[in-house]
Backbone as ProteinMPNN parsed JSONL, in Angstrom:
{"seq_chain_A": "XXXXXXXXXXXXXXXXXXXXXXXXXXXXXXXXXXXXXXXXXXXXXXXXXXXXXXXXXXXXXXXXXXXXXXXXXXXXXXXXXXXXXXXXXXXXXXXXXXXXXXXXXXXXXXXXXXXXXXXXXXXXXXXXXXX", "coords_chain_A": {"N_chain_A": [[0.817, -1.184, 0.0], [1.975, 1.322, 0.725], [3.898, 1.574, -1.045], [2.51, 1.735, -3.894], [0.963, 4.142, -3.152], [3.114, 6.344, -3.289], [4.321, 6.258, -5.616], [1.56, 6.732, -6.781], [1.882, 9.455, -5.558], [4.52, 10.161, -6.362], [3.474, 10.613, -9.495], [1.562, 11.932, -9.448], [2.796, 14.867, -8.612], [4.77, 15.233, -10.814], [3.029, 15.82, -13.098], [2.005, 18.479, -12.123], [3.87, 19.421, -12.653], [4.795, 19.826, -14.759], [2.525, 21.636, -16.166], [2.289, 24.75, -17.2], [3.458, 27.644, -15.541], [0.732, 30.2, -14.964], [-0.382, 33.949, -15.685], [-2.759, 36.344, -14.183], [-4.307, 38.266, -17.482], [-3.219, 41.396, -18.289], [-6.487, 43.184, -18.619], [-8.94, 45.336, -20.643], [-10.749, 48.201, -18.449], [-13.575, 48.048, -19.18], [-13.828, 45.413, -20.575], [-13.043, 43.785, -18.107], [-15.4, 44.962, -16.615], [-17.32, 43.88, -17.745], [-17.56, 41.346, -17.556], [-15.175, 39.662, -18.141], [-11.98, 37.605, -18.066], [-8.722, 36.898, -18.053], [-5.626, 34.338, -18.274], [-2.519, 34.116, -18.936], [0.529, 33.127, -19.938], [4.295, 32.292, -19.258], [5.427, 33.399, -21.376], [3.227, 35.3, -22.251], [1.632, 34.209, -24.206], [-2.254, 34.07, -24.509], [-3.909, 31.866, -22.224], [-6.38, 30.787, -20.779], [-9.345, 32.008, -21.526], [-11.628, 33.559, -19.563], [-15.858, 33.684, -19.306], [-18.079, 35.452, -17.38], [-21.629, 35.62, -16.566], [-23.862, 36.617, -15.093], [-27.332, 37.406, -14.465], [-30.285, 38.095, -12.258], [-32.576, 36.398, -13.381], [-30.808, 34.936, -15.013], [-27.598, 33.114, -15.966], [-24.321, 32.929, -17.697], [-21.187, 30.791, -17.819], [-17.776, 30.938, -19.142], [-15.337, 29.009, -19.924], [-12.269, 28.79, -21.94], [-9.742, 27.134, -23.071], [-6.792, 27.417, -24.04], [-3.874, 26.08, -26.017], [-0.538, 26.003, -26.365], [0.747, 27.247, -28.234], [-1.256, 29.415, -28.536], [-3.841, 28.303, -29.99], [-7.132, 27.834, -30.159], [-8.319, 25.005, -27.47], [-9.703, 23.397, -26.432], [-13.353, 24.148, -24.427], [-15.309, 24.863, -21.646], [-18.452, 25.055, -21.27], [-21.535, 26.776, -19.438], [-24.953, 27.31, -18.865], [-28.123, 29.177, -17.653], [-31.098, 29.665, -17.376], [-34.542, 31.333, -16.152], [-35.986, 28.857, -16.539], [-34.702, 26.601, -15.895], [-31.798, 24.747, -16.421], [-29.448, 25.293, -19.24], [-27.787, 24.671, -20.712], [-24.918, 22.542, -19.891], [-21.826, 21.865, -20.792], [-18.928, 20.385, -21.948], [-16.493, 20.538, -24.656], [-13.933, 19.533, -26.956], [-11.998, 21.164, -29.311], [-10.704, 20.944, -32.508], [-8.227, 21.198, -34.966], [-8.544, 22.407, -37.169], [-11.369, 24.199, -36.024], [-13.568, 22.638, -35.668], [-15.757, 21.491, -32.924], [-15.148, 19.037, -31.362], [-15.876, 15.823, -30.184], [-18.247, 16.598, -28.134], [-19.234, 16.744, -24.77], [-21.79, 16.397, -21.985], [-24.704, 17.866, -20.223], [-27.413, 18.76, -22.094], [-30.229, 21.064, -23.222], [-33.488, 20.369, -24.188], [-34.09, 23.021, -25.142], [-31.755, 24.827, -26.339], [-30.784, 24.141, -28.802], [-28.726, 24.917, -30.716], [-25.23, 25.26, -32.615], [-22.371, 24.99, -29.915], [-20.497, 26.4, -30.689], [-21.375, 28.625, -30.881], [-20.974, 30.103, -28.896], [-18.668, 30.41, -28.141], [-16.028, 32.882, -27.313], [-14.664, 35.979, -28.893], [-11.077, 36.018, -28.495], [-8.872, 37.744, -29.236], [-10.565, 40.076, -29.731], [-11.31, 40.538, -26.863], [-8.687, 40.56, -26.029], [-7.595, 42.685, -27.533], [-9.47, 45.005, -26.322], [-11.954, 45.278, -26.8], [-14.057, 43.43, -26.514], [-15.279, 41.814, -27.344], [-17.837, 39.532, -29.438]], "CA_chain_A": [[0.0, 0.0, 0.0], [2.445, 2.302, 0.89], [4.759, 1.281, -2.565], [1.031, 2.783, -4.284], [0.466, 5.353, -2.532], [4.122, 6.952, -2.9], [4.092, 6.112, -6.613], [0.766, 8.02, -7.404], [2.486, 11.151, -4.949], [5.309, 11.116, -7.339], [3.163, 10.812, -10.93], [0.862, 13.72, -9.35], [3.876, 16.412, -8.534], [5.316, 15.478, -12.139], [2.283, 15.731, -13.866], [2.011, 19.419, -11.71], [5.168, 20.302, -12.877], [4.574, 20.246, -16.342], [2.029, 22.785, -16.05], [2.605, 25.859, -17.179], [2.87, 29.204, -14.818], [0.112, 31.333, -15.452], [-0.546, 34.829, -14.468], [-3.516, 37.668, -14.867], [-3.564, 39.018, -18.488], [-4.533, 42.854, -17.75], [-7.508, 43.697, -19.563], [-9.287, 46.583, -20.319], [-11.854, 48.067, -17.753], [-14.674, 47.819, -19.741], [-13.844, 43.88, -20.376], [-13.483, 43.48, -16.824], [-17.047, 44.939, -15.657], [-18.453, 42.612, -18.722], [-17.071, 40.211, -17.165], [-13.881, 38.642, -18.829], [-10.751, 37.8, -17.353], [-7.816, 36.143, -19.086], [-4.847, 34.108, -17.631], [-1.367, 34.429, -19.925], [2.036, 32.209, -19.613], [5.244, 33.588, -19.096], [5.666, 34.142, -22.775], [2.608, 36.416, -22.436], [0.553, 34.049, -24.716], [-3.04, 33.448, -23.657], [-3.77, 30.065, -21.853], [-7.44, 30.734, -20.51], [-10.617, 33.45, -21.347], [-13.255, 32.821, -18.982], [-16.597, 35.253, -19.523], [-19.151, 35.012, -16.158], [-22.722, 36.722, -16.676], [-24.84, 36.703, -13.558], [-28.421, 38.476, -13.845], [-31.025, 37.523, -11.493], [-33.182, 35.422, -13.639], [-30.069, 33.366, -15.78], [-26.247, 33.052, -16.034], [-23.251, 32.345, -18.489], [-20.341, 30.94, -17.811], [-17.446, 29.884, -20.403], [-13.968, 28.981, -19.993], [-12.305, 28.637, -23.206], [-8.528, 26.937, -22.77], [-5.745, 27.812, -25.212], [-2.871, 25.996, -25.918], [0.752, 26.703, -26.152], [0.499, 28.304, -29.836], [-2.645, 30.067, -28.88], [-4.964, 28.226, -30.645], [-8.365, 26.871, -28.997], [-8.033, 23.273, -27.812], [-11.091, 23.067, -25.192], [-13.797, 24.875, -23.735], [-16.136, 24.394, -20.936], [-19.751, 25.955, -21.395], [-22.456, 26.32, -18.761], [-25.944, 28.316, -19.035], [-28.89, 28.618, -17.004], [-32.259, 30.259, -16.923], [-35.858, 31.066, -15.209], [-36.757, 27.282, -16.995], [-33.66, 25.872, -15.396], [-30.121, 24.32, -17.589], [-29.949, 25.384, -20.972], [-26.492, 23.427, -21.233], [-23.603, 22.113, -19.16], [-21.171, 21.226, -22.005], [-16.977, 20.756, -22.714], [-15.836, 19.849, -25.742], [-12.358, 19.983, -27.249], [-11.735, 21.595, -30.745], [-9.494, 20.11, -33.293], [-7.023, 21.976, -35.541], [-9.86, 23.283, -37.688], [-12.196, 24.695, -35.13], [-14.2, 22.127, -35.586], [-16.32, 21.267, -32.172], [-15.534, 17.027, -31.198], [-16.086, 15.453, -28.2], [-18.705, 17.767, -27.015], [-19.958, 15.887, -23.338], [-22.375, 17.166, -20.913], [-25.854, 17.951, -20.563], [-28.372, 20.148, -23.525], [-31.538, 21.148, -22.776], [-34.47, 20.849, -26.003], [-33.911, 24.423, -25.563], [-30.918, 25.172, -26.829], [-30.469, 23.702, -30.442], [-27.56, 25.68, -31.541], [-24.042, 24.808, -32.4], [-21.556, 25.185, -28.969], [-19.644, 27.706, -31.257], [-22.093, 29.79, -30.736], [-21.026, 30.687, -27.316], [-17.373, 30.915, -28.09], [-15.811, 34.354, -27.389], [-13.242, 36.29, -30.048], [-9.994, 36.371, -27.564], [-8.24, 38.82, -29.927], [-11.442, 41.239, -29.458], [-10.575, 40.776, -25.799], [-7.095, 40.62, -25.623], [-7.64, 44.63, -27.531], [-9.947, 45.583, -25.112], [-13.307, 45.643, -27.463], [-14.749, 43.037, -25.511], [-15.784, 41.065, -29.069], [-18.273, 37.979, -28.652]], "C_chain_A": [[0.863, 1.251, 0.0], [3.461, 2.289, -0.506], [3.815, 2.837, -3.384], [0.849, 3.883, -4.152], [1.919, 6.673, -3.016], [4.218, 6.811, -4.828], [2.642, 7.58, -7.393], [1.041, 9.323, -6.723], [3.639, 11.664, -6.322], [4.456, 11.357, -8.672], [2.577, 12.271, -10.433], [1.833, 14.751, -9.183], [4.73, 16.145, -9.888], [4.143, 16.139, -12.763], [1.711, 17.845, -13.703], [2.9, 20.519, -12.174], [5.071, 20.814, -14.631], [3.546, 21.01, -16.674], [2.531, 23.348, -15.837], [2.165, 26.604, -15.697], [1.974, 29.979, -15.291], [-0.192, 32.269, -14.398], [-1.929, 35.629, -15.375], [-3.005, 38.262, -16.421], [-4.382, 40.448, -18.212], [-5.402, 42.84, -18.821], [-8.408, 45.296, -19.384], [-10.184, 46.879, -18.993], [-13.221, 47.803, -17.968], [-14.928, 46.329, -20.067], [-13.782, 43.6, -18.835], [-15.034, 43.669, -16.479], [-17.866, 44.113, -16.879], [-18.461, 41.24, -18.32], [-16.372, 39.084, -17.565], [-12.617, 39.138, -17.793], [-10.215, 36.498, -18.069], [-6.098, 35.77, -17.798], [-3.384, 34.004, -18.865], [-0.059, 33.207, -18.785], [2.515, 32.831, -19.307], [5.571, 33.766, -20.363], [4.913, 35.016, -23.36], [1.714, 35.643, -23.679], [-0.776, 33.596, -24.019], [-3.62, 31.832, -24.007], [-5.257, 29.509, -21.81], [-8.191, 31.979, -20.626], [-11.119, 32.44, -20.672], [-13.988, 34.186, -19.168], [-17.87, 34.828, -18.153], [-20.373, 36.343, -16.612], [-23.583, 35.94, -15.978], [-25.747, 37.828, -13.712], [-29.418, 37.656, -12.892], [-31.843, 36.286, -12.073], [-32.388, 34.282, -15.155], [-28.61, 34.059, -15.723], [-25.639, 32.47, -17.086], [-22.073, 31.813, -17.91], [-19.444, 30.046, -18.951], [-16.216, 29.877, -19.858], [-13.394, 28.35, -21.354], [-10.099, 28.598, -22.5], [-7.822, 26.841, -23.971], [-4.38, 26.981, -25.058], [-1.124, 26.926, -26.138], [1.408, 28.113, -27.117], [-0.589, 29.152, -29.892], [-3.198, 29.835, -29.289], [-5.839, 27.188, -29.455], [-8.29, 26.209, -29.033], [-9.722, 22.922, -27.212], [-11.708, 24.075, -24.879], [-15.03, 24.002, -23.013], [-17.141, 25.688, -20.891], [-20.816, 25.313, -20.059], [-24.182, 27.491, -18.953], [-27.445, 27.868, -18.529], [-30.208, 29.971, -16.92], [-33.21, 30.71, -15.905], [-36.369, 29.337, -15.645], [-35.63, 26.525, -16.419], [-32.337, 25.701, -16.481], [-30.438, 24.054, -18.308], [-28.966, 24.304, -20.921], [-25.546, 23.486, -20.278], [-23.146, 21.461, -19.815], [-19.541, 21.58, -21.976], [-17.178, 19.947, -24.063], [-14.525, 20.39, -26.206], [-12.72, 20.722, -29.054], [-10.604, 21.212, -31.712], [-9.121, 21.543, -34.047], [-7.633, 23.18, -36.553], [-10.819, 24.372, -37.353], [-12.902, 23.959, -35.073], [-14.771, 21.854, -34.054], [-15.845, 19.275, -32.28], [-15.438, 16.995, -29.68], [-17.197, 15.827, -27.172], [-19.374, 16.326, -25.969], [-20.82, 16.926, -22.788], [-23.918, 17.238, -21.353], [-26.693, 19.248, -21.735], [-29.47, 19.958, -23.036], [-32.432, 21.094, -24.411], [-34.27, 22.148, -26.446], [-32.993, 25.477, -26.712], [-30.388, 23.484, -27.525], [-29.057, 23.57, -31.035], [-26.205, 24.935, -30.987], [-23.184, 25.698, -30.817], [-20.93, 26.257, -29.229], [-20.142, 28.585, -31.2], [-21.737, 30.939, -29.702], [-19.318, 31.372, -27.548], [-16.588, 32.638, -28.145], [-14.952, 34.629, -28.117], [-12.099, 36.814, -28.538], [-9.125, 37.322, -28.379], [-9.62, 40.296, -30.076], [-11.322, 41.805, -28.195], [-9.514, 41.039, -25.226], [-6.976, 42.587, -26.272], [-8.404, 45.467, -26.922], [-11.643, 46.277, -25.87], [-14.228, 45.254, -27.423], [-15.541, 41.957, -26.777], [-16.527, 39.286, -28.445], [-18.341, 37.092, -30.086]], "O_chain_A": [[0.503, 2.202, -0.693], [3.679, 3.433, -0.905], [4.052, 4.041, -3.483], [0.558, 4.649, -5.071], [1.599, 7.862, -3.042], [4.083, 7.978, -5.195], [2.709, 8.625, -8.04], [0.507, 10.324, -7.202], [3.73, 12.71, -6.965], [4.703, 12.479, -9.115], [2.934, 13.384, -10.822], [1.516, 15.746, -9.835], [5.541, 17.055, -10.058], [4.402, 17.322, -12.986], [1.238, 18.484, -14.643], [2.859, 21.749, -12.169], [5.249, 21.83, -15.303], [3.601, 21.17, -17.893], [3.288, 23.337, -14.867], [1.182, 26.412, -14.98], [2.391, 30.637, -16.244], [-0.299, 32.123, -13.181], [-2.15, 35.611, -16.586], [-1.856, 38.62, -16.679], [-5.58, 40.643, -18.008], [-5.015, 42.475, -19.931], [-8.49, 46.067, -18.428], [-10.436, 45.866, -18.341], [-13.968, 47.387, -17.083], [-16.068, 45.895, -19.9], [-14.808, 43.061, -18.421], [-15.773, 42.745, -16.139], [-19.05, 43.809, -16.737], [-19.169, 40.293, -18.661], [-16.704, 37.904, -17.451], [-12.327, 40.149, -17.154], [-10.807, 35.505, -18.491], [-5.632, 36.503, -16.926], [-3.865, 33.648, -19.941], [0.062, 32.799, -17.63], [2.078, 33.925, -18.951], [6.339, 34.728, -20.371], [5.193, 35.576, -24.421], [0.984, 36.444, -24.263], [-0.668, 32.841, -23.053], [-3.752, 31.082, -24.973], [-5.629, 28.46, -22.336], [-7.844, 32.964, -19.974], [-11.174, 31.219, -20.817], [-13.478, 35.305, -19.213], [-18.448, 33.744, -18.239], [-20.15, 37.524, -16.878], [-23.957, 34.798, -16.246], [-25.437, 38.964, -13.352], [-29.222, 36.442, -12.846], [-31.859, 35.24, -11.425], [-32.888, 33.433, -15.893], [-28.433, 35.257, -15.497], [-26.213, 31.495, -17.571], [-21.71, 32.708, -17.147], [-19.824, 29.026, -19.526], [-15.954, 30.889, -19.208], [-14.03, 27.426, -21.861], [-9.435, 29.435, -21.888], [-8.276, 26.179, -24.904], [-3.749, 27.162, -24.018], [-0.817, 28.115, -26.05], [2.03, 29.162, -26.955], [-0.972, 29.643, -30.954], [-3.895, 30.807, -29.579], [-5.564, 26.391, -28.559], [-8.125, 25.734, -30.157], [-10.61, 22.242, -27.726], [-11.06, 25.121, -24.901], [-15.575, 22.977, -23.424], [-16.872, 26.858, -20.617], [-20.97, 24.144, -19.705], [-23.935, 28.658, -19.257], [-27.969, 26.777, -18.753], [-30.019, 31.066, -16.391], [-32.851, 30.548, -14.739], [-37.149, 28.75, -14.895], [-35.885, 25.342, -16.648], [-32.034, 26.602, -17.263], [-31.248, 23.177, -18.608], [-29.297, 23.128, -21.076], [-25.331, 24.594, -19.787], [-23.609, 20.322, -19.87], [-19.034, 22.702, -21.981], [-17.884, 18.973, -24.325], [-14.094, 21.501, -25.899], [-13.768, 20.577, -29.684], [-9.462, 21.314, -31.265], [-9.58, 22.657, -33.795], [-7.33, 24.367, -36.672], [-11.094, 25.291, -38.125], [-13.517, 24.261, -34.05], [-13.72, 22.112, -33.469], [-16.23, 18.495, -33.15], [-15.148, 17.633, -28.667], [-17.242, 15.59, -25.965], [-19.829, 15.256, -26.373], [-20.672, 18.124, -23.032], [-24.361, 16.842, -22.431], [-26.352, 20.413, -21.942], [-29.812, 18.92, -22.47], [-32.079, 21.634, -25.459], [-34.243, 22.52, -27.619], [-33.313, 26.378, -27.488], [-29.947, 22.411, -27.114], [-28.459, 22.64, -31.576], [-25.934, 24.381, -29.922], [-23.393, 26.9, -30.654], [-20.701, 27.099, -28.36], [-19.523, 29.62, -31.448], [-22.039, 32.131, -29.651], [-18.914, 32.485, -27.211], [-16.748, 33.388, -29.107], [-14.153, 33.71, -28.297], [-12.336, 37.749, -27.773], [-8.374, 37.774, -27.515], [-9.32, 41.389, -30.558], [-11.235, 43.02, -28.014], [-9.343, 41.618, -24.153], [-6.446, 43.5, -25.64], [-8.118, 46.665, -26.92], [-12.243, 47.313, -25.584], [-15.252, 45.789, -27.846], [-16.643, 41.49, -26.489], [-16.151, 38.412, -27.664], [-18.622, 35.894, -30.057]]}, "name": "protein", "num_of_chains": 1, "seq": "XXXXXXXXXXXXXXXXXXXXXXXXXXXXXXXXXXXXXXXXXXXXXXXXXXXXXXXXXXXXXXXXXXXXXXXXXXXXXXXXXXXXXXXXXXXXXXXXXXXXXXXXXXXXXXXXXXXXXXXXXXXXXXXXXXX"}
């Protein structure tokens, strides 16, 4: 047991290590109170947009993960109404943009392609807040 145990300690602090550092990417103020916030490497490319929208009767949230080259690999979508969950959805994106993989729950409600939701991170990253 203890072999086990000391084994999955070391795979988890490798597997830690090879994650990148990320830090705050500043953004404008006007993307901030919209509610975006962006996390950057140390080479200053971005890693993660997330966009949060909270009104009283529904919410967004998206996280949209970037690899090393900046292009979209994954995002995680959630959205919720007065009728309850439109969608709780990830899917990855291939080299294309294409949408594969998508998992999670859809409501009858919402029809529409996942891409729908996706935010322009170069509208954000100039501070124009672009959806």
């Amino acid at each position: 047991m203890r072999v086990s145990l000391s084994l999955v300690l070391a795979l988890g602090s490798s597997a830690l290590a090879a994650q990148p550092v990320l830090r705050p990417l500043p953004l404008s103020a006007a993307c901030q109170q919209a509610g975006y916030s962006a996390l950057q490497d140390a080479a200053g490319t971005l890693r993660v947009l997330r966009y949060v929208r909270l009104v009283p009767d529904n919410s967004a949230r998206l996280t949209q993960y970037y690899g090393a080259t900046g292009r979209l690999q994954s995002l995680r979508a959630t959205a919720s109404g007065f009728a309850g969950v439109l969608y709780d959805l990830s899917a990855r994106v291939d080299a294309r943009g294409n949408m594969v993989g998508e998992k999670g729950y859809r409501s009858k409600l919402f029809t529409g392609s996942l891409k729908r939701v996706i935010r322009d991170a170069d509208g954000v990253k100039s501070g124009t807040c672009g959806s």
